[in-house]
VOPA-717797 format. One record per residue (C-alpha): residue number from 1; x, y, z; residue in one letter. Coordinates in nm, 3 decimals, decimal comma. Example, Ala and Ser with C-alpha at 12.3 -4.5 7.8 and 13.67 -1.06 7.14 Angstrom:
> 1:1,230:-0,450:0,780:A
> 2:1,367:-0,106:0,714:S
! end
This chain:
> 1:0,000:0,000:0,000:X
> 2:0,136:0,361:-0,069:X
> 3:0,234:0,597:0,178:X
> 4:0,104:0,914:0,192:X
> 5:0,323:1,228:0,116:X
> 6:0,225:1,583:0,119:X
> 7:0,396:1,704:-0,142:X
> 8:0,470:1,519:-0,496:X
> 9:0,796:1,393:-0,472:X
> 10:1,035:1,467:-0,750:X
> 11:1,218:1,175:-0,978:X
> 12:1,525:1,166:-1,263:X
> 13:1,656:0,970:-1,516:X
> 14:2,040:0,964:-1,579:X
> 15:2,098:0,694:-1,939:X
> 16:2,290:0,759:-2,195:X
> 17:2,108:0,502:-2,392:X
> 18:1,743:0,653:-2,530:X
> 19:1,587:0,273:-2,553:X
> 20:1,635:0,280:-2,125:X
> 21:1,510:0,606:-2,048:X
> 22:1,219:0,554:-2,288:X
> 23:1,132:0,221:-2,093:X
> 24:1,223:0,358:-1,704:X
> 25:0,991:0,639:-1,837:X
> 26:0,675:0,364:-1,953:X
> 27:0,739:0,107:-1,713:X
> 28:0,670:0,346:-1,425:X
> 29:0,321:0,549:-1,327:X
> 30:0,515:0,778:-1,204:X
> 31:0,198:1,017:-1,038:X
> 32:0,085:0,665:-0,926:X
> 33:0,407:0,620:-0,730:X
> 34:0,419:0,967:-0,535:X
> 35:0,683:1,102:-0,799:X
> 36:0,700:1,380:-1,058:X
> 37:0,916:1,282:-1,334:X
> 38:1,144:1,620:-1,323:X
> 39:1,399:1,554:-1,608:X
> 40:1,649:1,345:-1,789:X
> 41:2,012:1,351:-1,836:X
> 42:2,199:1,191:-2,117:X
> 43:2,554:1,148:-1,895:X
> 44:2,711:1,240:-1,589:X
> 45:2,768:1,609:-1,624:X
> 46:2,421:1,697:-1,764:X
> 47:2,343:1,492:-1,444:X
> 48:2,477:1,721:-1,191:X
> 49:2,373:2,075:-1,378:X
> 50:2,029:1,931:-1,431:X
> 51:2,042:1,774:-0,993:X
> 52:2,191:2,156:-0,893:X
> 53:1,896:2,275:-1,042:X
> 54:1,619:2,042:-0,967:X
> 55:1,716:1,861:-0,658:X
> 56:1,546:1,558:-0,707:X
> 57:1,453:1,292:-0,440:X
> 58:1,494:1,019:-0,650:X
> 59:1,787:0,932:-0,927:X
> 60:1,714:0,620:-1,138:X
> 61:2,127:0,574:-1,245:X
> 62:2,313:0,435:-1,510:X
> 63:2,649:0,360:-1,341:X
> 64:2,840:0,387:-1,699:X
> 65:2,781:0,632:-1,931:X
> 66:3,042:0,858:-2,181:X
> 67:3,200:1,207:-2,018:X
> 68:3,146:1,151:-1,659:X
> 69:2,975:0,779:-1,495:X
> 70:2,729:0,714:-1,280:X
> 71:3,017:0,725:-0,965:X
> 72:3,117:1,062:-1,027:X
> 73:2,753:1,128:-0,994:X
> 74:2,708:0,975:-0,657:X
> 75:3,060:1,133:-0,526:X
> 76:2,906:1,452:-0,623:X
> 77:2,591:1,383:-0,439:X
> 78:2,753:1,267:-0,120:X
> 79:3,000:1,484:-0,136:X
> 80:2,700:1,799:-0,136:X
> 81:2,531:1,596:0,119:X
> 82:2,242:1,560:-0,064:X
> 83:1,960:1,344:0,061:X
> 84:1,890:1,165:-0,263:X
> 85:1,843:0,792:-0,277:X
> 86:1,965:0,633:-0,585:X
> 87:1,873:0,299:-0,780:X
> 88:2,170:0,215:-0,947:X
> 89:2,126:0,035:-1,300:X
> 90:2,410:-0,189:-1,449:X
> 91:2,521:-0,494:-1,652:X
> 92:2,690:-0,819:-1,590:X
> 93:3,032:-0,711:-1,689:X
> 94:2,997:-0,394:-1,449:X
> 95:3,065:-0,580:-1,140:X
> 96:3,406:-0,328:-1,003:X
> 97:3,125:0,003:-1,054:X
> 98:2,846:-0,180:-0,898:X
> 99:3,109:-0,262:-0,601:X
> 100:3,230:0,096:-0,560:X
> 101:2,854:0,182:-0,607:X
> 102:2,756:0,041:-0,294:X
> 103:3,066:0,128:-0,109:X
> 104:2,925:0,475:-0,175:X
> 105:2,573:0,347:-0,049:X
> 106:2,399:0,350:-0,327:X
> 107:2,044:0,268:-0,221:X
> 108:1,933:0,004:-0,502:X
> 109:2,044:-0,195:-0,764:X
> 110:1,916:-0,378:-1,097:X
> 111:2,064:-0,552:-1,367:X
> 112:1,978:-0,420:-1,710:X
> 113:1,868:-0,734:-1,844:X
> 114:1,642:-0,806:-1,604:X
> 115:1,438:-0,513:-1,617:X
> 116:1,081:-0,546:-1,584:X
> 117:0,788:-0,293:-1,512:X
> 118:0,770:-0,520:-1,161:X
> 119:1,079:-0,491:-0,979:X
> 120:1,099:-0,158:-1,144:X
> 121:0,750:-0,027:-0,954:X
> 122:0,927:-0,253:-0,634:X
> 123:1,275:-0,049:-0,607:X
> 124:1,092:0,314:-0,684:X
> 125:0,824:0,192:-0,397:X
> 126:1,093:0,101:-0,212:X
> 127:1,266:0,443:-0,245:X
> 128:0,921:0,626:-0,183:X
> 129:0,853:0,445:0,089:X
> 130:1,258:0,539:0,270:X
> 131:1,180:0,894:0,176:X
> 132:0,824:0,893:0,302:X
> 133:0,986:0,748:0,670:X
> 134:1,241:0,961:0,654:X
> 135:1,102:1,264:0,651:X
> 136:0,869:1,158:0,964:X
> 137:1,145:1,072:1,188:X
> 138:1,466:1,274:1,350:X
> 139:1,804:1,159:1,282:X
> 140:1,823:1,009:1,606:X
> 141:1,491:0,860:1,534:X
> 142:1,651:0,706:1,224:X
> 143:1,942:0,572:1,391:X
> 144:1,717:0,404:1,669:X
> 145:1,490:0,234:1,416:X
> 146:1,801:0,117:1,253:X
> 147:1,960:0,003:1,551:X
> 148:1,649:-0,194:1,671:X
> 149:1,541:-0,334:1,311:X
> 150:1,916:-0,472:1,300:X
> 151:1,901:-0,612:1,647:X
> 152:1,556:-0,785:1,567:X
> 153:1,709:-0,852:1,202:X
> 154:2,054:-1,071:1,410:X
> 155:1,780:-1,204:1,692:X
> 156:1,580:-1,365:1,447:X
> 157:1,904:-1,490:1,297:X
> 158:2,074:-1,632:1,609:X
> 159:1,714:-1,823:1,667:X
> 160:1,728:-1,970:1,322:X
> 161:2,040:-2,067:1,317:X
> 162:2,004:-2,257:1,692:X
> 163:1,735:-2,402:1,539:X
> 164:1,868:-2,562:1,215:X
> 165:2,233:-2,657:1,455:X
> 166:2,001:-2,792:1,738:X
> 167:2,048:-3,186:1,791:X
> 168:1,729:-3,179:1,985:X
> 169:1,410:-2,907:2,005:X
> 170:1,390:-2,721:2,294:X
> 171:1,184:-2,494:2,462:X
> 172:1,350:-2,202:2,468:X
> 173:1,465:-2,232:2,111:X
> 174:1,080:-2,245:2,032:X
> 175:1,042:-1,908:2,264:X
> 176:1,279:-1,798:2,072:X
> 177:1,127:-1,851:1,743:X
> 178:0,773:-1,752:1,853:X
> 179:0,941:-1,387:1,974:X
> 180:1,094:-1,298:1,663:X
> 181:1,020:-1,545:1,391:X
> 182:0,632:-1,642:1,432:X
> 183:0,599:-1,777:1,078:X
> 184:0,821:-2,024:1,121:X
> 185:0,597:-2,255:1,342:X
> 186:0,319:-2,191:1,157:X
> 187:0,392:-2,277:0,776:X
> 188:0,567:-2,533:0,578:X
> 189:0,914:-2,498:0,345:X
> 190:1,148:-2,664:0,162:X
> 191:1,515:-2,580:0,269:X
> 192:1,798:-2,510:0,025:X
> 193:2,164:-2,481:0,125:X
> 194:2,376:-2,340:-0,037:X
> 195:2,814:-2,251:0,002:X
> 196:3,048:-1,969:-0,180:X
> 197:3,322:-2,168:-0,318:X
> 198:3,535:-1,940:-0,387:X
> 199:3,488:-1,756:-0,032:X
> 200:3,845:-1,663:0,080:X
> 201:3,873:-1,500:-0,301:X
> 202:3,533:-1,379:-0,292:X
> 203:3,562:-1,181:0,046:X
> 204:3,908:-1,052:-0,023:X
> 205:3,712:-0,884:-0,375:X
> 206:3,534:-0,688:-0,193:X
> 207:3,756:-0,551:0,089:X
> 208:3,693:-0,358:0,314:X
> 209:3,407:-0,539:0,517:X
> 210:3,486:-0,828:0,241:X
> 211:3,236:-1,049:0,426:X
> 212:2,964:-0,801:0,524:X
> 213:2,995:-0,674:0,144:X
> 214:2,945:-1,032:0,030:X
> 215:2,674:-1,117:0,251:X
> 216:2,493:-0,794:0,101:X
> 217:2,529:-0,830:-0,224:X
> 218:2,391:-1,197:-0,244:X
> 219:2,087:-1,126:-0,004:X
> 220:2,030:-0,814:-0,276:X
> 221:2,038:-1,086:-0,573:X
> 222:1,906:-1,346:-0,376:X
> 223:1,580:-1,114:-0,304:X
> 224:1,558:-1,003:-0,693:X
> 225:1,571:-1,314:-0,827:X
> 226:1,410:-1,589:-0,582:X
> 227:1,109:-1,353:-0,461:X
> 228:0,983:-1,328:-0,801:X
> 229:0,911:-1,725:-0,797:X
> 230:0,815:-1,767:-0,400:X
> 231:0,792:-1,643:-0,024:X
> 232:1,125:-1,727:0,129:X
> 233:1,371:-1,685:0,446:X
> 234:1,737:-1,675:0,418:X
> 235:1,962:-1,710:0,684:X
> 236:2,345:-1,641:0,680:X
> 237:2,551:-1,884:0,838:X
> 238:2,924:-1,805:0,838:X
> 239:3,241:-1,890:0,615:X
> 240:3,060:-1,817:0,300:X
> 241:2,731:-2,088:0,361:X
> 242:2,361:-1,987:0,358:X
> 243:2,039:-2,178:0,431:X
> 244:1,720:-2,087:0,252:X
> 245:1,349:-2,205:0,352:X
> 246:1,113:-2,159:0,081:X
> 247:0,711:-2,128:0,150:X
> 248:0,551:-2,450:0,007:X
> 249:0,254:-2,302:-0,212:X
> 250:0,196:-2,693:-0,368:X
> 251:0,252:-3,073:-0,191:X
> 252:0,378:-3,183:-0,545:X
> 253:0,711:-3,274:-0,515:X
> 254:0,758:-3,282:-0,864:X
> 255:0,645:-2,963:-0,915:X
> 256:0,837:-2,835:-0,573:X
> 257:1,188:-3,000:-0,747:X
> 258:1,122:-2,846:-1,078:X
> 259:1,046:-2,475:-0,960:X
> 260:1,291:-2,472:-0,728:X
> 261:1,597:-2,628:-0,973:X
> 262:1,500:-2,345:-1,198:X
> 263:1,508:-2,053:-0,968:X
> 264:1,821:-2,238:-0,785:X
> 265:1,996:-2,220:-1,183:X
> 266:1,910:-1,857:-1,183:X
> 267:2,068:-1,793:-0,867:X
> 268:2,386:-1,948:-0,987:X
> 269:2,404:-1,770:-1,284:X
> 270:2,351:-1,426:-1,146:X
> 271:2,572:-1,470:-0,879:X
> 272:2,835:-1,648:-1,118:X
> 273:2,837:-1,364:-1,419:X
> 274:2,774:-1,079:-1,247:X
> 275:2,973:-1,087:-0,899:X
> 276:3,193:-1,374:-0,960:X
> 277:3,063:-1,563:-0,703:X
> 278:3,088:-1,972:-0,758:X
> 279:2,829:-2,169:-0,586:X
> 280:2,731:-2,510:-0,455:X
> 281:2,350:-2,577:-0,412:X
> 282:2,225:-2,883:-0,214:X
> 283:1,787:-2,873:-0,194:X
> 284:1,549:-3,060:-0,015:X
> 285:1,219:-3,122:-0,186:X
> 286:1,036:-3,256:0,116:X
> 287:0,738:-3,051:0,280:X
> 288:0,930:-2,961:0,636:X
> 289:0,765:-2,838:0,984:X
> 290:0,979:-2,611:1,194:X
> 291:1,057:-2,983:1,421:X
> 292:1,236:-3,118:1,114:X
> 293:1,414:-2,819:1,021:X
> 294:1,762:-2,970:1,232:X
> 295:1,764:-3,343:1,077:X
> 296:1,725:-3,200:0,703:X
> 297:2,002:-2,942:0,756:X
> 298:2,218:-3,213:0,879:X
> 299:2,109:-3,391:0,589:X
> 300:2,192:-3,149:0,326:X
> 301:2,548:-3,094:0,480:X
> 302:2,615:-3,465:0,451:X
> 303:2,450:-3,436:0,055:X
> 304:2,716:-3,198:-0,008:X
> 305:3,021:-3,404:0,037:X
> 306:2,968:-3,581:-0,299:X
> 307:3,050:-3,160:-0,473:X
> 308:3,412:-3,363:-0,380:X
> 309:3,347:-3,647:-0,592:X
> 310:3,072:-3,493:-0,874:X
> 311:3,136:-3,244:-1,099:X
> 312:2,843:-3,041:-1,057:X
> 313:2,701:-2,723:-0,898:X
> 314:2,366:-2,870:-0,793:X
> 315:2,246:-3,167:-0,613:X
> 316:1,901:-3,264:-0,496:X
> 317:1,788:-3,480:-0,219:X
> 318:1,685:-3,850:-0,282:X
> 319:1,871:-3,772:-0,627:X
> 320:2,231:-3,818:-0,463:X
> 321:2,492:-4,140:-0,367:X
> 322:2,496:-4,171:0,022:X
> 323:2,836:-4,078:0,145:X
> 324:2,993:-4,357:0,372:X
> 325:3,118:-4,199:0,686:X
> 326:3,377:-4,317:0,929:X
> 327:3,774:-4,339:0,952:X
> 328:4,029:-4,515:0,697:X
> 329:4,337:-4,688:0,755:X
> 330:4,642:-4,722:0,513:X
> 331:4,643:-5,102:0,483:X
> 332:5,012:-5,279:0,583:X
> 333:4,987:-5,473:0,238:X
> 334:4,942:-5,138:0,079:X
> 335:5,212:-5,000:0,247:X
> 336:5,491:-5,309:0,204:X
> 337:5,406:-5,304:-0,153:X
> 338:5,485:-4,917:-0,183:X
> 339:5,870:-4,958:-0,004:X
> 340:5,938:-5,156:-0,249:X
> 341:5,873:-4,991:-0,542:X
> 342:6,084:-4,695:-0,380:X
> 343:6,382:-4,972:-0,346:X
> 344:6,309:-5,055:-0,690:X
> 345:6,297:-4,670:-0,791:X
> 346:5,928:-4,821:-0,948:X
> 347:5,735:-4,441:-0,892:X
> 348:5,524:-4,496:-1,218:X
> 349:5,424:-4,799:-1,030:X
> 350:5,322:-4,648:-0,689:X
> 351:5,073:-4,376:-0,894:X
> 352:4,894:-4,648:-0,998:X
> 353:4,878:-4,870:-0,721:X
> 354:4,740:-4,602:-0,505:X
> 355:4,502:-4,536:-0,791:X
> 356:4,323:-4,858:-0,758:X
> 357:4,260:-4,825:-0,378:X
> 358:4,177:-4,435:-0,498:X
> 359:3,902:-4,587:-0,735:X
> 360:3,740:-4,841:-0,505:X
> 361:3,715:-4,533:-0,242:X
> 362:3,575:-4,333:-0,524:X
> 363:3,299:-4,567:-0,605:X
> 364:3,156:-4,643:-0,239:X
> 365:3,185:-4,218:-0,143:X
> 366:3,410:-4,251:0,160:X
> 367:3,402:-3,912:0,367:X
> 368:3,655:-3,632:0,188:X
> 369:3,830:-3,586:0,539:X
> 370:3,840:-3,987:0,591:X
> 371:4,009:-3,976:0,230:X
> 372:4,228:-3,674:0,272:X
> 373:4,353:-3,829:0,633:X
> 374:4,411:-4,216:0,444:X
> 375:4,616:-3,999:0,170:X
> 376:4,814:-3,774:0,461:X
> 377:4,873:-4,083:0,665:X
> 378:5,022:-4,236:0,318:X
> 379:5,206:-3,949:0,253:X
> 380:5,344:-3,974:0,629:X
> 381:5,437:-4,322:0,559:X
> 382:5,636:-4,251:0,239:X
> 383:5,835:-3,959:0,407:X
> 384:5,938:-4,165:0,728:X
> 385:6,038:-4,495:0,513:X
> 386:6,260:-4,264:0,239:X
> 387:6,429:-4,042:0,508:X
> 388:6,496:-4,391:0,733:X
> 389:6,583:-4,643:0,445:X
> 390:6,780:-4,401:0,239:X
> 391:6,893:-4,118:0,462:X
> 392:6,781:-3,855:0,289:X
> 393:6,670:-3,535:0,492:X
> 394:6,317:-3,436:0,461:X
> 395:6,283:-3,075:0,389:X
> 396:6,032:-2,950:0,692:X
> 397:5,902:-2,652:0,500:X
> 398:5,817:-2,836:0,167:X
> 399:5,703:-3,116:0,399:X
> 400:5,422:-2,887:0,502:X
> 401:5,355:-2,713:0,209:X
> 402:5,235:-3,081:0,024:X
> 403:5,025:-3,155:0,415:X
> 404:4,840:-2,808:0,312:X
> 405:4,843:-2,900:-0,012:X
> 406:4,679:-3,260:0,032:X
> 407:4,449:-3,111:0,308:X
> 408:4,285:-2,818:0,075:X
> 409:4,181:-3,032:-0,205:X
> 410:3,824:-2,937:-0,323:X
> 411:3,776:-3,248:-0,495:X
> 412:3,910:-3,643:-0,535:X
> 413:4,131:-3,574:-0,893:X
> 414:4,290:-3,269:-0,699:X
> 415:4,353:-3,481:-0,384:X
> 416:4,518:-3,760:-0,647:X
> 417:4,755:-3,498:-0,802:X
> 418:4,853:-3,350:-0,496:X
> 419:4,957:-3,715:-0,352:X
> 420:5,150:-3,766:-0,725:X
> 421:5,321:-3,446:-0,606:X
> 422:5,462:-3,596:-0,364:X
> 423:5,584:-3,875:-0,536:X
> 424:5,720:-3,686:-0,777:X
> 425:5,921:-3,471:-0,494:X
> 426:6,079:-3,816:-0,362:X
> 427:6,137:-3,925:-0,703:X
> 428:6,372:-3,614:-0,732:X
> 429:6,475:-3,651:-0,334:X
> 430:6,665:-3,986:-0,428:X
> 431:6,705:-3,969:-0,783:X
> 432:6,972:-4,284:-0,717:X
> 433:7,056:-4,273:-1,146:X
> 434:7,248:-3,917:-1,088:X
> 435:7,494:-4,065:-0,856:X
> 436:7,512:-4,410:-0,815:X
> 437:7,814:-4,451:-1,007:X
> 438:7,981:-4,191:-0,775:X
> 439:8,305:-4,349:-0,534:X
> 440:8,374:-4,070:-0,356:X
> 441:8,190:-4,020:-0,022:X
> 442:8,178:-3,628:-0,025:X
> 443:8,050:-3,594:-0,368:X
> 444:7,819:-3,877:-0,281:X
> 445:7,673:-3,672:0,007:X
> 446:7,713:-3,338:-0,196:X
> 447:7,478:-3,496:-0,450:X
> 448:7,272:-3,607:-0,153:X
> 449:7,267:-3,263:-0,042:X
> 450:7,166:-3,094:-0,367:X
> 451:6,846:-3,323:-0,410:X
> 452:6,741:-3,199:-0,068:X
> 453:6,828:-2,842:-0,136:X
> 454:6,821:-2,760:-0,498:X
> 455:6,507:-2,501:-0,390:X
> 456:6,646:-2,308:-0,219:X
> 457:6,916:-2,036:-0,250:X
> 458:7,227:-2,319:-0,247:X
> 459:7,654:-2,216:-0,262:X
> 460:7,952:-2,411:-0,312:X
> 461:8,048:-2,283:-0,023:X
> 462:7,749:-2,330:0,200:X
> 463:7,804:-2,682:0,068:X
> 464:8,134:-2,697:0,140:X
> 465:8,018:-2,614:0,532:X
> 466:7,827:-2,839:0,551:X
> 467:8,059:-3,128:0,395:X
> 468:8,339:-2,938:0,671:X
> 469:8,561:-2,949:0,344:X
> 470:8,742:-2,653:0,158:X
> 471:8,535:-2,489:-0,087:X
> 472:8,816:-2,491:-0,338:X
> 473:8,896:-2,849:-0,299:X
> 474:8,531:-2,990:-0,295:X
> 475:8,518:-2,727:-0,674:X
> 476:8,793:-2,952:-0,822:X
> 477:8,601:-3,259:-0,667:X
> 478:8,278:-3,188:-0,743:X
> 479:8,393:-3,117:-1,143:X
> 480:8,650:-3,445:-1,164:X
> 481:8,380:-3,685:-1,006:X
> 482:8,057:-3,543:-1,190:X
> 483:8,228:-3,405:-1,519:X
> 484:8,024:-3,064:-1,459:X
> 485:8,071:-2,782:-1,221:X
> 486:7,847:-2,736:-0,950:X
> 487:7,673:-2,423:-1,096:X
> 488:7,572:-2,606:-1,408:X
> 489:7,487:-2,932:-1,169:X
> 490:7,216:-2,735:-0,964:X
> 491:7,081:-2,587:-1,276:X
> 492:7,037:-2,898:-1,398:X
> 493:6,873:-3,076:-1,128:X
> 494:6,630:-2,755:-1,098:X
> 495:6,541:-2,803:-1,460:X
> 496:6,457:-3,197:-1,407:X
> 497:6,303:-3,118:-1,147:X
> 498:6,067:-2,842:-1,267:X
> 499:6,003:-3,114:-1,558:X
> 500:5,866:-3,344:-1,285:X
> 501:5,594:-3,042:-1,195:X
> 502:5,485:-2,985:-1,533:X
> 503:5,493:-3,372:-1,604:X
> 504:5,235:-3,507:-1,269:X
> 505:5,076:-3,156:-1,126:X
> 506:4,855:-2,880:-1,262:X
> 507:5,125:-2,653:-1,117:X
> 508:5,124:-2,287:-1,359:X
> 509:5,468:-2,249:-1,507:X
> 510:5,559:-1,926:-1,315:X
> 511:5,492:-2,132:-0,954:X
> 512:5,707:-2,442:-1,072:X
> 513:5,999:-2,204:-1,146:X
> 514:5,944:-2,087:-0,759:X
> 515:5,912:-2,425:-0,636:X
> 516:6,268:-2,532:-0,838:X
> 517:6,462:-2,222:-0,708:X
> 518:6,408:-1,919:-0,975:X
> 519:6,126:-1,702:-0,930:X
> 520:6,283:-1,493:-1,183:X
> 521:6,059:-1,613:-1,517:X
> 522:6,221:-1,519:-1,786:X
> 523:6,556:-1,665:-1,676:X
> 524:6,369:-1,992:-1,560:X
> 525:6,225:-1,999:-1,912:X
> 526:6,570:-1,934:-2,093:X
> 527:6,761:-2,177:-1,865:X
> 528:6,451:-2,426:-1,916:X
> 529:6,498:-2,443:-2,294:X
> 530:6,900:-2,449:-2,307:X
> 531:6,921:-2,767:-2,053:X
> 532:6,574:-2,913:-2,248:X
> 533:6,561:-2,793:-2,595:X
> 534:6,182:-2,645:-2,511:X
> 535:6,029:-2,365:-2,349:X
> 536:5,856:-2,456:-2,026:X
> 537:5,517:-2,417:-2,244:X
> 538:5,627:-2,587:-2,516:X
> 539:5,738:-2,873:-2,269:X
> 540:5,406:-2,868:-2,078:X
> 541:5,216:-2,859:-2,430:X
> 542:5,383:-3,121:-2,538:X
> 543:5,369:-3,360:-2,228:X
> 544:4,968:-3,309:-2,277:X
! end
């Protein structure tokens, strides 16, 4: 219902393009929705002579436009202290403006090309509707309201979210619903959950208040999109995951599944092409009472662990493989079979017997973290036998870095790679065929050395410390027993080394020149081709 003003409140258009102004200007009844349509501005500066004249209480923005954009335009207004509110209108590939927009609190937004004469009349009732209370209330009225209406706004959260966590129903959780939630014990919804994948990157885009931001801008699309299709509640849950519960208007489950995949797609594409937010949606088509609001949450989170085996952005309820919970244990057969491929220097072979016990785990949906743990504990196993059976020093720091690796893998094939990683590192570690020809026991430990060490910043004479020989000496040693000096002996280890990375990981070329020991590109590139005969592209082309 609209609120009553005394006065006609005054509205402009700022679009460079005719075809938009034309259809803001017919979508709207503007009289109908308390406004006087005042003017129109073709960019950013006829924008501000036109607002210095008019003053409007409403600007309906284009945030790009030729001369001066739709920014510059809100600067100015802020900037005057102007108390205009502002619907912002942009496209998909708009996202750093629409981000700045809102920094500069912007009051609306809506994508171009889904402009409709609905959520049109919504945002400019919207606006009408702020100015209307506005003008009733002091400022410290307005700050009050705000203050309370958040409260209420994180009450009503805290009571949800207690609710979907509980492992039992309570009393006082069903207070607490009843005080600031009533709805929810009365009607019947479906529940949708839903994660950010990309949430660390996604928060980060749009520092400051990355995660407040975030949480904004996906309520804003969230509301745009999903309202048009039902009645719904959203509740934010931390580290990137929401829950939705969606008012049931039909028991048909088919038709429940079918409306809700299609508004879920929309979501993800929205929030995919126009914010860059990736998404993983897990929904529930079952009719669900407040009381079984816990067990389907639970439900859904368990759903979700097959995103690590499935490539796919949606799963449904009743549509997805079980996942088989509980713990994993590296079996000793497994294990025996493993050391002795590593005495045998047989490393294609241990890929592919840990592929088979990779595949049957695949195929009955073991827990990710029971996987990831069975693939650490191998790991573990590997580094303890090499450094004991061959005496070989395990490098602490690149030690962990293949743990965090192993232990952030988003899915199965990049949990396999990051174990063939570390095969591949204690393939290099021994790499027996470089020096077992070698008599002498210093260059047999130098050589020993430089496999352990080639990564980082490594000397002759830091060497020559650490064999307690003189630097000079172990030079004419190191050349007589290898037939290369040791300059030209690191390089080349680095280089077969960095062919390892391109040959069993995903690894981009600039990291595996980093992870040999030259972060400096274009020399890793140049020294790449003169030891191989190929660029490290052409190499990693080829290898393909």
């Amino acid at each position: 219902m609209k609120k009553e003003v005394t006065t006609m409140l005054k509205a402009m258009i700022v679009d460079d393009d005719m075809l938009i102004r034309s259809m803001l200007r017919s979508f709207v009844d503007w009289h109908e929705q308390g406004f006087d349509l005042v003017d129109e501005a073709v960019d950013g500066v006829d924008a501000i002579e036109k607002i210095e004249n008019q003053v409007p209480d409403l600007l309906v923005l284009d945030i790009s436009m030729p001369q001066m954009d739709g920014l510059e335009v809100i600067r100015y207004i802020r900037n005057k202290g102007l108390e205009i509110k502002i619907i912002v209108l942009s496209c998909h590939d708009e996202f750093p403006y629409v981000k700045e927009a809102m920094f500069l609190n912007a009051d609306e937004y809506l994508l171009k090309h889904m402009l409709s004469p609905e959520n049109i009349v919504e945002a400019v009732g919207k606006m009408r509707e702020k100015i209307a209370e506005e003008r009733t209330m002091k400022k410290s009225q307005i700050q009050k309201q705000k203050r309370i209406e958040e409260g209420m706004r994180l009450l009503r959260s805290e009571s949800l979210i207690r609710l979907l966590r509980a492992s039992g129903i309570t009393k006082d959780i069903i207070d607490s619903i009843g005080r600031y939630d009533q709805e929810l014990l009365e009607e019947n919804y479906s529940m949708i959950r839903f994660k950010v994948k990309n949430y660390v990157g996604a928060v980060k885009e749009f520092d400051p208040n990355g995660e407040e931001i975030m949480v904004k801008v996906i309520d804003n699309i969230l509301s745009e999109i999903a309202s048009e299709s039902f009645e719904f509640k959203q509740v934010y849950m931390g580290q990137g995951e929401f829950v939705m519960l969606v008012h049931l208007s039909t028991s048909s489950q088919a038709r429940v599944k079918r409306e809700l995949e299609t508004m879920v797609k929309r979501l993800e594409y929205a929030l995919d092409s126009f914010v860059r937010i990736k998404t993983e949606f897990v929904l529930s088509t079952e009719t669900l009472s407040y009381r079984q609001f816990a067990q389907s949450y639970r439900k859904l989170v368990d759903i979700s662990k097959n995103f690590f085996y499935d490539d796919a952005s949606i799963l449904i309820d009743g549509f997805s493989k079980p996942v088989k919970m509980g713990k994993l244990k590296v079996s000793v057969e497994l294990t025996d079979k493993i050391k002795t491929m590593l005495e045998k220097n047989q490393f294609d072979n241990i890929a592919e017997a840990v592929k088979d016990e990779h595949e049957v785990m695949r195929d009955v949906r073991v827990d990710p973290e029971a996987m990831i743990d069975w693939y650490l504990e191998l790991s573990r196993n590997l580094w303890n036998f090499t450094a004991f059976r061959f005496k070989v020093k395990i490098d602490s720091e690149k030690r962990n870095e293949f743990v965090e690796r192993i232990k952030s893998s988003d899915n199965d094939k990049v949990l396999f790679q990051s174990f063939k990683a570390v095969v591949g590192y204690i393939q290099s570690l021994l790499a027996s065929d470089l020096y077992e020809d070698v008599d002498n026991k210093y260059i047999k430990e130098a050589l020993r050395y430089i496999q352990s060490h080639y990564m980082d910043n490594l000397s002759l004479s830091e060497l020559a410390d650490h064999l307690r020989v003189n630097s000079a000496y172990l030079s004419h040693l190191f050349k007589e027993s290898t037939d290369r000096n040791f300059v030209d002996y690191v390089k080349e280890i680095r280089i077969r080394k960095a062919c390892e990375f391109l040959d069993h990981s995903d690894m981009k070329i600039k990291d595996v020149g980093e992870a040999v020991g030259i972060p400096n590109r274009k020399y890793f590139s140049k020294t790449f081709k003169k030891v191989v005969g190929l660029t490290p592209q052409e190499y990693k082309t080829k290898s393909l």
